[in-house]
Structure formats: structure tokens, C-alpha cells
N, C-alpha and C positions, 0 to 999 in steps of 0.2 A: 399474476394469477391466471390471465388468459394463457400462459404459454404452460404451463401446471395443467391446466383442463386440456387443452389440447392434446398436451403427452397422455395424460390420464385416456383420453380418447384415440390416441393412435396403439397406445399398448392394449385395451378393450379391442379394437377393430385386427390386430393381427392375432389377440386370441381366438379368437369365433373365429376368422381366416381359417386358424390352425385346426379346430374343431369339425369346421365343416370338411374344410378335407380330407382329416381323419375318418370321419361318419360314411365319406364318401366311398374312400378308400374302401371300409367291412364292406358295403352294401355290395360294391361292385367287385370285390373280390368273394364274395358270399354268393351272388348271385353268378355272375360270370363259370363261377367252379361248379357249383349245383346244375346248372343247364351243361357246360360241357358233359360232366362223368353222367349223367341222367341220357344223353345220348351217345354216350359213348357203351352205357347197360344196354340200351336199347338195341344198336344196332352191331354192336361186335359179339356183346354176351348173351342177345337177344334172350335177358332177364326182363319178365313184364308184372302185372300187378300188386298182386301183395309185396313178394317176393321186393319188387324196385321198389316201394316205397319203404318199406323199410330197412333197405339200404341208400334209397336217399336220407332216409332221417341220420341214420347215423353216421353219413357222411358229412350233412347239414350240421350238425352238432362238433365234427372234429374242424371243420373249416372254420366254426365260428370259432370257436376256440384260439384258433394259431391266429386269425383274423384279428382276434379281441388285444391279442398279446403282442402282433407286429403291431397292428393302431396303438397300443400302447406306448408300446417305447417309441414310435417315430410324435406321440401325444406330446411323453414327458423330457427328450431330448430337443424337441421344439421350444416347447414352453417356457425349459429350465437355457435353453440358449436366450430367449425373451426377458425374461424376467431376470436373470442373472446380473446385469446392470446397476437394476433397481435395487434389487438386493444387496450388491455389494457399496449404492451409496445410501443406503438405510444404514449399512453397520458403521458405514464413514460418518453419517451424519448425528449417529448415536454418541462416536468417538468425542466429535466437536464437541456435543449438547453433558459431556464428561468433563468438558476440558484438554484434551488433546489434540493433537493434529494430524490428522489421519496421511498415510502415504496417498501417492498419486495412484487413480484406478485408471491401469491399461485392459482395457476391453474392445474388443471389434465391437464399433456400432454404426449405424448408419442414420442418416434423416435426422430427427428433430431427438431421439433420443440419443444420437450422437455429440450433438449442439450441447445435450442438456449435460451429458459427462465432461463435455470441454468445457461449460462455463463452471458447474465443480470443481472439477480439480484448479481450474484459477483460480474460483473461491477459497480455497483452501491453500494456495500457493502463497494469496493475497494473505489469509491469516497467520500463516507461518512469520511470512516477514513482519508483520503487524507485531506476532507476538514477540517474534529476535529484537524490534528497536525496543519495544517497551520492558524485556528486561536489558538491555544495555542502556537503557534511559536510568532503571531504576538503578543498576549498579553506578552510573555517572553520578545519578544525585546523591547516593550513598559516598562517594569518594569527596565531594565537591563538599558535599555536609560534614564530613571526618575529622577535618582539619579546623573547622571554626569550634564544635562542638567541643572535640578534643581540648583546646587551648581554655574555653570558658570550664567544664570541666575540672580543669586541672586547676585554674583559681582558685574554683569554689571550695577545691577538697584544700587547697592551701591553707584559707582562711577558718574553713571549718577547724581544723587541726589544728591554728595558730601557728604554723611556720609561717604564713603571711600575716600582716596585719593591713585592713584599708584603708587606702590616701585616695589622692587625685586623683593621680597616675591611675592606678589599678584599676580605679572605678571606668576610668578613662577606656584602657585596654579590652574590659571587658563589655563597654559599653558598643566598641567599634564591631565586638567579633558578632555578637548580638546584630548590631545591622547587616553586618556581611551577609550573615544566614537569614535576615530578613528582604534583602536586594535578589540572593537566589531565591526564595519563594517566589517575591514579585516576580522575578523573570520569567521560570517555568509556569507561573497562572498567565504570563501575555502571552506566551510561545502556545500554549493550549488555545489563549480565545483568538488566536490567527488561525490556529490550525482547523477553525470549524470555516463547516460549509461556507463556500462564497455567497451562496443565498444570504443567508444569515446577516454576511456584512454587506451584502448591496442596498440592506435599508438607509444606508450611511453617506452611500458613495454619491460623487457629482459631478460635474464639469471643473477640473482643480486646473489653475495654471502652472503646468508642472515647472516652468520657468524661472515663481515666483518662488516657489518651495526651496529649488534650490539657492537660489539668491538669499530667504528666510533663515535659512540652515545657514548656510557659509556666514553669516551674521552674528547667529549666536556665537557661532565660534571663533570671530575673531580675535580677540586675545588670543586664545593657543594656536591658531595659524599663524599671525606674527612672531609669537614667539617661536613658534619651531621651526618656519619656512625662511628664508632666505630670499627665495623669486617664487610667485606666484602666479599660473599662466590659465587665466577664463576664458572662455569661450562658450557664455550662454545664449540661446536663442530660443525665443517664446514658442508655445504650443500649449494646446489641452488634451488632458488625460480625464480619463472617465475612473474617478477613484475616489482613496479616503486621503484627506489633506495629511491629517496629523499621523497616519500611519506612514506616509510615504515621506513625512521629514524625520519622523523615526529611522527610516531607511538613511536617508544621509547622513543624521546623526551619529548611526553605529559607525558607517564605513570610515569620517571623518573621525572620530574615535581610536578607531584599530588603526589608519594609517598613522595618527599622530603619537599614538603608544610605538610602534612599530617601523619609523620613518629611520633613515641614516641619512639618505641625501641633501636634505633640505631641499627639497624643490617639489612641488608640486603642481599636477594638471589637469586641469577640468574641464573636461567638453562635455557638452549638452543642447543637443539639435535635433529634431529630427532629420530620419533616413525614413522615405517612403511611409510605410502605414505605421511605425513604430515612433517611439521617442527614446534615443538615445543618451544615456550619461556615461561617463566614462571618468575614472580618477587613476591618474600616473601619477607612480613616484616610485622612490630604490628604499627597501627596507631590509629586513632581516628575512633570511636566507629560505626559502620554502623549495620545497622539490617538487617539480614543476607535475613529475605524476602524482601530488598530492593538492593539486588544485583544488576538486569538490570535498576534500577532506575540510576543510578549516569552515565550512558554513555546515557541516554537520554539529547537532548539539553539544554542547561541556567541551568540543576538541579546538586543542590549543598547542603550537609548537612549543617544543621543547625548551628551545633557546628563550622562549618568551616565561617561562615559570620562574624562573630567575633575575629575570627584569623587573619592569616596573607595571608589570601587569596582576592587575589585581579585580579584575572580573572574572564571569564564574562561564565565560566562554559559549554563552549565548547570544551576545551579539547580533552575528552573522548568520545563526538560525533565525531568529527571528527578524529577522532582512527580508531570508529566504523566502518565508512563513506570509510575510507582506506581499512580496511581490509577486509571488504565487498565486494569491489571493487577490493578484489586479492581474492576472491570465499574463503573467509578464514572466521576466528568467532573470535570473546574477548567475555571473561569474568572476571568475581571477582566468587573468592570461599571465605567464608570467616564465620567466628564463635562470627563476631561481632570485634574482636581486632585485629585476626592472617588473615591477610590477603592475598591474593594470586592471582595475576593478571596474566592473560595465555591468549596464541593469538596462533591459529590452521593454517597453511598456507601449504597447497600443494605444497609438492615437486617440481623439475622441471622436473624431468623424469617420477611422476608421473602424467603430466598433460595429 
């Protein structure tokens, strides 16, 4: 609001600038001209009385004139360079307050109304991409919903018609596809309450031993890490993070998850220590095939390799969004490293002492 008032008063303060200059400008081209030609009558054309005054008046009147008409246009070429700005992000702002996304405004400016055009158009840079996820969100959730709807659907019309008649089985079938599309709901409502402000969830957050979490995690999971690993290589070491317990054994959950839908080597490895002012986790192992320039692709929302839609993956490929979404949210980072096979998934989280 203060920086609103301020522009509001620097564009007030170079109008009047421009005004008085103008004003200045007639007076002293009005007067300046009147005394020259008034002594140039005097002493060339040695015209005096009556006579000179009224040929000054009617010089006085044609100077004001040309006078009125140069201050003019140097008034409204000033003005309209000033206010041009303004104007052009009124009609942008108009666009927005439509629903559209207005282009980017290239204008010479300078000073605080230059600041104010640059933080618009990133304004408006920002809502563009804001608007491209949210409809690629909404095309995702439309494709991701296609396929269960689709199948329960097609029961009903079976049934309805009597080409089906209802058993176990059926009821069974259509009972599953029903929570499918009930598991994406739940998803995409915790993907949204991670995505809000950190404010929000630091009512939550605490001193957590992130050491503990994941020791807690690799527990639940043991059954499917025995069954799927072969040798198994830890390397935990205690620390505190300043965070939320149950969102960040979320976080291991999923990864522990995707690597075990997705493993080929049997072997996996887990380090977890700190480095410096951070708390490092790290999980290796050899999976299905990823290209290594699509690293930040698979923690993007609904996106899931190819090779994995014909396997035994039967999530709606939010996951690793909401990983992201987590740790995000404790000022932290994930990634994948990876050479196509050998895989290596790591999550950066701030100390608690060094927050």
C-alpha cells in the first residue's frame, strides 16, 4: 500500500514539474518577445504612443497564441509519455480482472514506476504459469478419472440392460474401481493442503528426529523390503529437523514405495547424515529405465513412465508430488540423480540448529 502511495505521489509530483514548466515556459516566452519587438519599435522603427501600444497588443495576442499552442503539445507529449505506463497497466489489469492474461508491457521507465512495471509483468508472468499447471492439472485429473469411470460405467449400463447379471465378482470389480477414484481424490486434496503457505503448517511443526522417522518408515516396510531386496546397505545417523513428523514419514513412504514398485536390482541403499547445516537422505538402487534429462519430470503431478503403465503400478502418479509438496514446505529440495538405470533419490532438509 505504501509503495501504491508513493508512485500515486511521484506521478502527482512530475505532473505539476511538467505544468510549471510549461506555465513557465508562455510567461517567459510571452514576455521575453513583448520587451524585445517593443524595443526593437522603439528604436529601429521609432514607432511611439498610441501607435506602439497597439501594435504591442496585437503582437501580445499572436505570441500568446503560438505560445499557448507550443506549451501545449510540449504539456500533452510530456504527460501522455508519463502517464502511458499507467495506462497501459490499467488496460492489462482490466484484462486480468476478465480473466485473461494480458502480454508483457515494454515501456521506457525509470525510478519507482519502472520497479512498479517490472513487478507487473512478473505478476502476470507468474499468473500465466499458475494458469498453464492448473489446466494441465485439470486435463491430468480428467485422464487419470477416464479410466476408472469409464469401466464402472460400463458395468452399470451392463447390468442395467441385462447383458450382465450381479455376483461377487462384479460387485467386487466395481467396488475396487470406486476406491481407485476415491484414493485420487484423497491424493489431489493432500497435494493442495501441502501446497499452502508454510505459515499455515508451521502451527504443526517441531524439533522431529529425523533419524527416528526414518528408522519408523524403513519398519513399516519391512515385509516388502525383504521381499524385494536381496542385501540391504544403512547408514543412519541422528540429527534434528525443525518440521512435521507425519509429513516427512510420508515423504519416505512414497520414495520407499516407487523404488519397490520399480526396483530390478534387488539391492538397496540408504544414507542418512548430516552434511554441514543440512540433513541428508539418500536412497540407491538399479530400476526401470528413466532418461536421465527427465529427472524433474517424475515428481511432477499424474507423470509416470511409460514402461511403468504396464507394470504393476497402480497409483494415480502423485506420489513424488506430494514428496515434493512436503519438503518444500520444510524449506528443503528432492531430487533423482540418475544414468538411466542406477538410480539415486536424495532429500536436502535443514538442520534444526541451523534454522
Amino acid at each position: 500500500m505504501r509503495r501504491i502511495k508513493s508512485i500515486g505521489n511521484l506521478l502527482l509530483s512530475k505532473l505539476v514539474a511538467v505544468n510549471s514548466v510549461v506555465i513557465l515556459l508562455v510567461i517567459m516566452l510571452a514576455g521575453i518577445s513583448v520587451k524585445d519587438y517593443a524595443c526593437f519599435l522603439v528604436n529601429h522603427e521609432q514607432i511611439t504612443g498610441a501607435q506602439l501600444v497597439d501594435t504591442l497588443d496585437s503582437f501580445l495576442i499572436k505570441v500568446s497564441i503560438i505560445a499557448f499552442i507550443g506549451a501545449g503539445l510540449v504539456h500533452y507529449f510530456s504527460v501522455r509519455r508519463i502517464v502511458k505506463p499507467v495506462k497501459k497497466m490499467a488496460v492489462a489489469a482490466n484484462q486480468i480482472k476478465e480473466g485473461k492474461i494480458p502480454h508483457q508491457i515494454v515501456l521506457p521507465a525509470r525510478g519507482e514506476l519502472g520497479e512498479l512495471l517490472t513487478n507487473f509483468n512478473a505478476m502476470t508472468e507468474s499468473l500465466s504459469v499458475i494458469q498453464t499447471r492448473r489446466e494441465e492439472m485439470l486435463r491430468d485429473i480428467a485422464h487419470e478419472l477416464r479410466t476408472p469411470l469409464t469401466n464402472v460405467n460400463g458395468y452399470l449400463e451392463a447390468l442395467h440392460s441385462g447383458v450382465l447379471t450381479g455376483d461377487r465378482e462384479l460387485f467386487g470389480s466395481l467396488l475396487e474401481e470406486s476406491r481407485r477414484i476415491t484414493r485420487i481424490v484423497d491424493l489431489i486434496s493432500e497435494l493442495d493442503a501441502w501446497n499452502k503457505e508454510v505459515y499455515f503448517l508451521e502451527k504443526q511443526f517441531e524439533a522431529v528426529k529425523i533419524d527416528e522417522v526414518v528408522t519408523e518408515s524403513m519398519a513399516a516396510f519391512k515385509l516388502k523390503i525383504d521381499r524385494q531386496f536381496d542385501s540391504l546397505n544403512l547408514e543412519i545417523k541422528p540429527s534434528l529437523v525443525f518440521g512435521h513428523k507425519d509429513g516427512l514419514k510420508q515423504v519416505i513412504s512414497n520414495l520407499l514405495q516407487n523404488i519397490i514398485d520399480y526396483d530390478l536390482g534387488r539391492h538397496l541403499s540408504i544414507e542418512a547424515k548430516p552434511e554441514g547445516k543440512l540433513y541428508s537422505i539418500t536412497f540407491s538402487h538399479k530400476g526401470y529405465f528413466i532418461e536421465p534429462e527427465k529427472e524433474e519430470l517424475i515428481f511432477e503431478r499424474f507423470y509416470r513412465l511409460e514402461e511403468s503403465r504396464s507394470t504393476k503400478a497402480e497409483g494415480a502418479g502423485l506420489g513424488l508430488a506430494i514428496a515434493r509438496s512436503i519438503i518444500e514446505a520444510h524449506n528443503g529440495k528432492i531430487g533423482l540423480e540418475t544414468n538411466g538405470h542406477d538410480h539415486s533419490f536424495w532429500i536436502r532438509i535443514p538442520n534444526h540448529h541451523a534454522s
